[in-house]
C-alpha positions as CSV (number, residue, x, y, z in Angstrom):
1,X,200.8,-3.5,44.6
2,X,200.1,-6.0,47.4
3,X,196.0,-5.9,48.2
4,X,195.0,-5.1,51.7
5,X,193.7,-7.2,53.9
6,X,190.3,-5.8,56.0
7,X,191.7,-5.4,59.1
8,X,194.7,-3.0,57.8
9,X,191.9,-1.0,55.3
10,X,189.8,-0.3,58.5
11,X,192.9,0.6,60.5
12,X,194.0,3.4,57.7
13,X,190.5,4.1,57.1
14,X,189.4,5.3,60.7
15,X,190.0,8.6,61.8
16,X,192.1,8.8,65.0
17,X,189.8,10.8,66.6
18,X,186.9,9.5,66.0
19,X,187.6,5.5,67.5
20,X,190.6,6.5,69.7
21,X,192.4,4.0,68.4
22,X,195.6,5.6,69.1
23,X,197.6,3.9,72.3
24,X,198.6,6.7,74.9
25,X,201.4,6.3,77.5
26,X,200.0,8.0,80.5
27,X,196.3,7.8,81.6
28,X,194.9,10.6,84.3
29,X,191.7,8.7,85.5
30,X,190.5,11.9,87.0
31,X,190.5,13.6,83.4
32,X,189.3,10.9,81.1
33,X,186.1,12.7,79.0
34,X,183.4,9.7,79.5
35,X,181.0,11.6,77.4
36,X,183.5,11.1,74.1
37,X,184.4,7.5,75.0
38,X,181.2,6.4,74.9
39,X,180.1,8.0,71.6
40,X,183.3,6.8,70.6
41,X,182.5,3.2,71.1
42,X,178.8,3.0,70.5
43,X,179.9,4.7,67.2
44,X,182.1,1.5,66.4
45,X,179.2,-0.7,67.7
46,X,176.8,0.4,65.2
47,X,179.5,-0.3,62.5
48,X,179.7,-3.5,63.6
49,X,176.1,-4.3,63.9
50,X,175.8,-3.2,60.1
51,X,178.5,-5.2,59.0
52,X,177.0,-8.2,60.5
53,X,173.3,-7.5,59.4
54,X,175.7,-7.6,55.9
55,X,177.2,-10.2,56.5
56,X,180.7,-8.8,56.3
57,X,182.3,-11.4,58.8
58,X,185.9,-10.1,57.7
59,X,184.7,-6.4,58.4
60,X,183.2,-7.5,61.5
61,X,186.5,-8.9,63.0
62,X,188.4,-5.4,61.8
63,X,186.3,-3.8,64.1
64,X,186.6,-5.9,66.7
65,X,190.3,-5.6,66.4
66,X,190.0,-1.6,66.2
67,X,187.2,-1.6,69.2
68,X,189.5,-3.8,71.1
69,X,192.7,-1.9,71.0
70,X,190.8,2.1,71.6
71,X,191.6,3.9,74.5
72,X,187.7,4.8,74.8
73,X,187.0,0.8,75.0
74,X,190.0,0.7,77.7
75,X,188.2,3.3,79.9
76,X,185.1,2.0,79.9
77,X,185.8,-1.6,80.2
78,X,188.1,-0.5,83.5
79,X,185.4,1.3,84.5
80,X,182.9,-1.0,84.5
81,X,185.1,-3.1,86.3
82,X,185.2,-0.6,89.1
83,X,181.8,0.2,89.5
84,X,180.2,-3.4,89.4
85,X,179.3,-4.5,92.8
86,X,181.8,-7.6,93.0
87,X,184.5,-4.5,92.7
88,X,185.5,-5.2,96.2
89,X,186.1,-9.0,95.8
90,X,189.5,-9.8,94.5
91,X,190.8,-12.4,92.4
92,X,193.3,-15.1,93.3
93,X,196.1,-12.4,93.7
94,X,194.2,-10.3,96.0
95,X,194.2,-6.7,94.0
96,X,191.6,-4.7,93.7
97,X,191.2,-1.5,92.0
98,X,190.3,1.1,94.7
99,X,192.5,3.9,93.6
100,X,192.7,6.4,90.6
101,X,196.0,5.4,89.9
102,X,195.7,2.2,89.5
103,X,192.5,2.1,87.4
104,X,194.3,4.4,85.3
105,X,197.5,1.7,84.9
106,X,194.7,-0.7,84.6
107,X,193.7,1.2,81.5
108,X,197.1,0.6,80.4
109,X,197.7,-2.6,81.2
110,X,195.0,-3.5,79.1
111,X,197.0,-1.8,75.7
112,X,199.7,-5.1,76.3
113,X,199.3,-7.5,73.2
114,X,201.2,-9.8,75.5
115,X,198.0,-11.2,78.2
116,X,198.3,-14.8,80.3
117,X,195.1,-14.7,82.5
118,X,195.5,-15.9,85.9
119,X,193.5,-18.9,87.2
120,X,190.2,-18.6,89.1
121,X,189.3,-18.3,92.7
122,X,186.6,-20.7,93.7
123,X,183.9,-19.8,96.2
124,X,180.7,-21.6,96.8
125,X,177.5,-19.8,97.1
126,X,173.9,-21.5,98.2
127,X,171.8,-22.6,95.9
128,X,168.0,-20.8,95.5
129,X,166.2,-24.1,96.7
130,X,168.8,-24.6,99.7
131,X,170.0,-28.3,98.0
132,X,173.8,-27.8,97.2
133,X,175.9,-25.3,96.6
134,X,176.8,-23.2,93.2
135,X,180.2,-23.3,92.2
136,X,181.6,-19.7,91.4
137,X,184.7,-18.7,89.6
138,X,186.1,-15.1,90.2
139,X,188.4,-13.9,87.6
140,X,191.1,-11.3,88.8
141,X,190.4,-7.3,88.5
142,X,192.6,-7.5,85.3
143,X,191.2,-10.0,83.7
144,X,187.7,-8.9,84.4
145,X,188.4,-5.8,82.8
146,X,190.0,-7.7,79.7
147,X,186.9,-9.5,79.8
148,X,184.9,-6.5,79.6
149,X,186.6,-5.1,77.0
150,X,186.5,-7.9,74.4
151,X,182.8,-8.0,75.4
152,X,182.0,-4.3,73.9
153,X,182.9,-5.9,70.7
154,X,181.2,-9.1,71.1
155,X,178.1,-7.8,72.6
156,X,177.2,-6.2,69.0
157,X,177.2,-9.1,67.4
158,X,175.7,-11.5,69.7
159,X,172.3,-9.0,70.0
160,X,172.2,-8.6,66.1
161,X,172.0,-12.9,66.2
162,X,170.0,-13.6,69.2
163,X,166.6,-15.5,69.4
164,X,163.6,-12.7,69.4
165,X,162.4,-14.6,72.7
166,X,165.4,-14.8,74.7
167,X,165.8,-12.1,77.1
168,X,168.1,-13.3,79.9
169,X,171.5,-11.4,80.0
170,X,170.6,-8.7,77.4
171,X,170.6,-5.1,77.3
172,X,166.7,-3.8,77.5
173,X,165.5,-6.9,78.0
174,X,164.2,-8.0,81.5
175,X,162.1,-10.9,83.4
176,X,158.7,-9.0,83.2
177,X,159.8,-8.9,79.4
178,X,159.7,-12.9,79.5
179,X,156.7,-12.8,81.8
180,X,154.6,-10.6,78.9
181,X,155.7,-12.9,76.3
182,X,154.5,-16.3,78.2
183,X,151.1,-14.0,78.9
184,X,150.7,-12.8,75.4
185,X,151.2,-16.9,74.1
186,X,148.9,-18.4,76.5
187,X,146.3,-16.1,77.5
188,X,143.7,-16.9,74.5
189,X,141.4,-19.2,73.7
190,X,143.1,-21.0,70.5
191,X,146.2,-20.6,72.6
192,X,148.5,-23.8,73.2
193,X,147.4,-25.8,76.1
194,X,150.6,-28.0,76.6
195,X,154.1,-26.3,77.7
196,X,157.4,-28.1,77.8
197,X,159.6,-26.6,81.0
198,X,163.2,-27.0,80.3
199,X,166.0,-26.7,82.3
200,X,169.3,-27.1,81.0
201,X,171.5,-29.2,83.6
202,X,174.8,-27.0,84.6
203,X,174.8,-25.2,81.7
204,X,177.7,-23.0,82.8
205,X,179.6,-25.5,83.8
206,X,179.0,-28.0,80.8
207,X,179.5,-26.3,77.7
208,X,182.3,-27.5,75.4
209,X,185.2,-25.9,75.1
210,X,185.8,-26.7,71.2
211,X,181.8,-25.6,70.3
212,X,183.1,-22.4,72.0
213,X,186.0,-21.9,69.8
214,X,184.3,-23.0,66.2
215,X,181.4,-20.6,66.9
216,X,181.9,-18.1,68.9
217,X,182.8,-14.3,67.0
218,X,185.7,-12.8,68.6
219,X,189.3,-13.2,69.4
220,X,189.6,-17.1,69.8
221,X,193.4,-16.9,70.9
222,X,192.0,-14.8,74.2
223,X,188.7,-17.0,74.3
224,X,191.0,-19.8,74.6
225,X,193.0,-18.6,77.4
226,X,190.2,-17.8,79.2
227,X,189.0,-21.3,79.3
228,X,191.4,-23.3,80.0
229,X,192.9,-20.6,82.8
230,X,192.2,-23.2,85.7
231,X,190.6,-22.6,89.2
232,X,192.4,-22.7,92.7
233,X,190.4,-23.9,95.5
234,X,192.0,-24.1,99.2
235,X,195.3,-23.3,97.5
236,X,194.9,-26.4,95.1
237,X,195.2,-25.5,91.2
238,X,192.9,-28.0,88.4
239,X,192.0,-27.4,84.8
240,X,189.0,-26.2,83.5
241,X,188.1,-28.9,80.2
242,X,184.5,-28.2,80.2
243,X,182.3,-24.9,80.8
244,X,182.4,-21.0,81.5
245,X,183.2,-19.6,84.6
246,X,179.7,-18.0,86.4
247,X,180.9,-15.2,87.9
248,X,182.9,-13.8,84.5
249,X,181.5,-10.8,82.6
250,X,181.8,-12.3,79.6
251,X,180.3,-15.6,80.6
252,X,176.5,-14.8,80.1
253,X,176.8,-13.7,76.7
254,X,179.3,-16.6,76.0
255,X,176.0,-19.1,77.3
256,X,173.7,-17.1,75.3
257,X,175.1,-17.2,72.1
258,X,175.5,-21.3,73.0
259,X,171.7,-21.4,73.5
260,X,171.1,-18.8,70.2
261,X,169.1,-20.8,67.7
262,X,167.0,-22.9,69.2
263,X,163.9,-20.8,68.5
264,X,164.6,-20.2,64.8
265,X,165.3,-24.7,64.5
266,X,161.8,-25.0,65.9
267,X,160.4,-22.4,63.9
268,X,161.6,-24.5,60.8
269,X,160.7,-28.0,61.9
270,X,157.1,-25.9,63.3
271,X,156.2,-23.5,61.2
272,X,153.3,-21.5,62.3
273,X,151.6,-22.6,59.3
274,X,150.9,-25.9,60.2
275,X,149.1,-24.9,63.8
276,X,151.5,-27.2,66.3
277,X,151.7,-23.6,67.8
278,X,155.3,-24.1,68.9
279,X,156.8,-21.5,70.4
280,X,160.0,-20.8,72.9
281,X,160.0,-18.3,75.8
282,X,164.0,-18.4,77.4
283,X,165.3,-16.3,80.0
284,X,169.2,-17.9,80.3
285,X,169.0,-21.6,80.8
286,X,165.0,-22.1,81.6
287,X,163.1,-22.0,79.0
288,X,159.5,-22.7,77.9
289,X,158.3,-24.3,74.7
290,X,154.5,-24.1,74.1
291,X,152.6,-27.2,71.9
292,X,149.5,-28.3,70.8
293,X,149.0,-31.9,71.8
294,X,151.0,-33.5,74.9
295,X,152.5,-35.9,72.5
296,X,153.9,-33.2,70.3
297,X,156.0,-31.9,72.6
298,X,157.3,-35.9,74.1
299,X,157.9,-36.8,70.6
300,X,159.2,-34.5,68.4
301,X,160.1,-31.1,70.3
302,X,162.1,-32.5,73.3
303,X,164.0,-35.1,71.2
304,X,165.1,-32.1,68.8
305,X,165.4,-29.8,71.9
306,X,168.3,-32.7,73.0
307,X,169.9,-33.3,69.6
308,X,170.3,-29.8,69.1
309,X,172.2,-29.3,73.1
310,X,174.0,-32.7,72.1
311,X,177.0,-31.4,70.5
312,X,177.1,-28.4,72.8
313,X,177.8,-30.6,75.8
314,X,174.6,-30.0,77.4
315,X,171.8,-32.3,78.6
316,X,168.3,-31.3,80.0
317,X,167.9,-31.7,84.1
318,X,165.6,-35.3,84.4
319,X,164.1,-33.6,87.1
320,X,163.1,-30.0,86.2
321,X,162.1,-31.2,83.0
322,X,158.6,-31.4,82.7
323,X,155.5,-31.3,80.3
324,X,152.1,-29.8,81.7
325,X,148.7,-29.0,81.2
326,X,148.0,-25.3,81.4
327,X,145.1,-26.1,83.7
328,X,147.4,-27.5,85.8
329,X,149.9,-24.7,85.7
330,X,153.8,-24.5,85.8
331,X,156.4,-22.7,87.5
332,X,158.6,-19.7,85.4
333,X,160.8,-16.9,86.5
334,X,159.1,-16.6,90.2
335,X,155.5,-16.7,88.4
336,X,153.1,-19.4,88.4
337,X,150.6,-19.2,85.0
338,X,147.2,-21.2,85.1
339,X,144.2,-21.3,83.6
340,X,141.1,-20.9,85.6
341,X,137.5,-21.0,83.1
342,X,139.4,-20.6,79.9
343,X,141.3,-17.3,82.1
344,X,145.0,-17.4,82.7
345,X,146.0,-16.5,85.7
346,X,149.5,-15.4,87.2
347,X,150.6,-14.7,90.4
348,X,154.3,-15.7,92.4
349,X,155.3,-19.0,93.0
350,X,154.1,-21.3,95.3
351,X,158.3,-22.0,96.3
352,X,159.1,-18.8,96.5
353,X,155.4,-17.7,99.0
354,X,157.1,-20.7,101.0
355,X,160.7,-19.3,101.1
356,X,159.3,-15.7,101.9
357,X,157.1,-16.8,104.3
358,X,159.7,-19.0,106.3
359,X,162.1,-15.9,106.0
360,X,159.5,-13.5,107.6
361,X,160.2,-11.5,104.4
362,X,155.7,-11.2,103.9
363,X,155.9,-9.3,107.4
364,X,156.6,-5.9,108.1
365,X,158.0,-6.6,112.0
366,X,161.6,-4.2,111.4
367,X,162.5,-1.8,109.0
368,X,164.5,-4.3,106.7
369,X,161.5,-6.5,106.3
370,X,159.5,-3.7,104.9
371,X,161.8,-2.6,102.4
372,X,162.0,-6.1,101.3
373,X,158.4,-7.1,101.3
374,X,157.7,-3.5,99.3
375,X,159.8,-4.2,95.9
376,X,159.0,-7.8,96.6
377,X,155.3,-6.4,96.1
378,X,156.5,-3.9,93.2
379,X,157.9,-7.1,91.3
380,X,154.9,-9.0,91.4
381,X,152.5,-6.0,90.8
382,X,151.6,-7.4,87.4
383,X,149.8,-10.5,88.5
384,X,146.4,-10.2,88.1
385,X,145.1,-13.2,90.3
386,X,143.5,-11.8,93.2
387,X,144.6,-13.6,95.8
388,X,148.6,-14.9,96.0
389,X,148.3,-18.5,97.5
């Protein structure tokens, strides 16, 4: 009797039903039940989150392979697709998917074992302090949606192995989130009074392509492809040797689980017994590490910071990199924390009052403005300085 391997136990195992792992021929969009296929998937999910809390890596990849290849994972990944607000903006072959019928042969493309992703289209987008311009690479609708669905089985994984203090990119996590976290860290009196602002230098664009493929949990055939797809710009094709696209769904998980375990290396080097009170607030690629002493963070957290980006590919920005005083305040997600008389204070940015003021976005002259300046004022309604410049 030959033994089994996990993939084909899980596969005989699982009730038809109950993952819709069975492959259909013909999709009617119009008649798909949403309610099912997400209880469908979420049920797989869990089973993948408590093989990994197990540390079942081989049970882990079954389900993948099962969540992968269900009709319910098909749906939604399409579908997600189609209601994402880049829906309108096609690839490099110009398709979008604006009809019924073709999401539903999207959902059926997407049962092919045989995939070749087409290259990117490049577009350039301004960047938020008006130096430059931000490369973007747009996948095509089909490859977005295979993106999305090899994502519903990564995404269990990567939040069952994230830092506690990351929150960029992640489901039920947001920037107040981040914002609370630097508040809770700094706003006492034994608290740290040094902070370390990072800032990792192109990190979607830098990341090694062979770090991705020793470490990252899912299909590394497809990852692979992905990668090295290429970009056309003006009609001229190059390779990709270096980075993830910004502007693929999969992408800011892909950076994420790069970035994963930087808060648990300083927690070892730093334990909390010792009282360098070193600890790492990250939303994406900017980050905040608190210290004790000035020299703590110069000397031994940024050096380890840099060793462990090293064989990532990724370097810190010279020039966004800073360490501070907390009396002399820093810069993080649009806020600006400083103490004031042992008090920390937040309130927005001094760059982004200038930007807003510039912009007539603080007046309320036409209709626009005001809807604008009022969920400006609804993001910023947790500052408690009383006066915003």
């Amino acid at each position: 009797m030959t033994q089994q391997t996990g993939i084909r136990r899980e596969l005989e195992a699982a009730p038809e039903r109950a993952v819709g792992a069975n492959l259909r021929q013909a999709v009617d969009w119009r008649s798909i039940k949403w309610k099912r296929a997400n209880c469908n998937v979420r049920r797989l999910q869990r089973r993948i989150v408590e093989a990994q809390q197990q540390g079942k890596k081989r049970k882990v990849r079954a389900l993948q392979f099962i969540l992968t290849r269900s009709y319910s994972a098909r749906c939604l990944a399409v579908r997600r697709v189609v209601e994402n607000p880049g829906r309108r903006t096609p690839g490099v072959d110009g398709q979008i998917l604006d009809t019924p019928e073709k999401k539903a042969r999207a959902v059926e493309n997407l049962s092919a074992e045989e995939y070749q992703p087409q290259p990117l289209k490049r577009v350039h987008i301004a960047k938020k302090n008006g130096k430059g311009r931000r490369p973007l690479g747009i996948p095509t609708m089909e490859d977005r949606a295979r993106q999305a669905l090899h994502l519903l089985a990564l995404d269990p994984v990567a939040e069952t192995t994230a830092d506690p203090n990351s929150y960029g990119f992640r489901k039920e996590r947001s920037v107040a989130d981040a914002i609370e976290q630097c508040f809770t860290l700094l706003a006492r009196t034994n608290s740290p009074q040094w902070i370390l602002e990072g800032d990792i230098q192109s990190c979607f664009d830098e990341i090694s392509h062979e770090w991705l493929l020793s470490h990252i949990p899912m299909d590394r055939a497809i990852l692979k492809k992905w990668l090295e797809a290429g970009v056309i710009e003006r009609e001229s094709f190059s390779l990709t040797t270096t980075g993830t696209p910004q502007g693929g769904i999969i992408s800011p998980v892909l950076m994420n689980l790069t970035l994963d375990g930087l808060e648990s290396l300083l927690a070892k080097h730093f334990p909390p017994r010792r009282g360098n009170l070193v600890k790492l607030v990250r939303f994406a690629d900017d980050f905040v590490i608190t210290g004790r002493t000035k020299e703590l963070l110069e000397e031994e957290v940024k050096p380890l910071t840099v060793e462990f980006l090293r064989p990532r590919g990724l370097k810190l920005s010279e020039s966004k990199t800073r360490i501070t005083h907390i009396k002399e305040g820093f810069d993080f997600l649009g806020k600006r924390f400083q103490k004031h008389d042992c008090k920390l204070l937040s309130k927005p940015s001094r760059r982004l009052l200038s930007v807003s003021r510039r912009d007539g976005l603080l007046s309320s002259v036409y209709p626009p403005e005001r809807i604008i300046h009022y969920f400006w004022r609804r993001y910023y309604d947790r500052s408690n300085s009383v006066r915003s410049a």
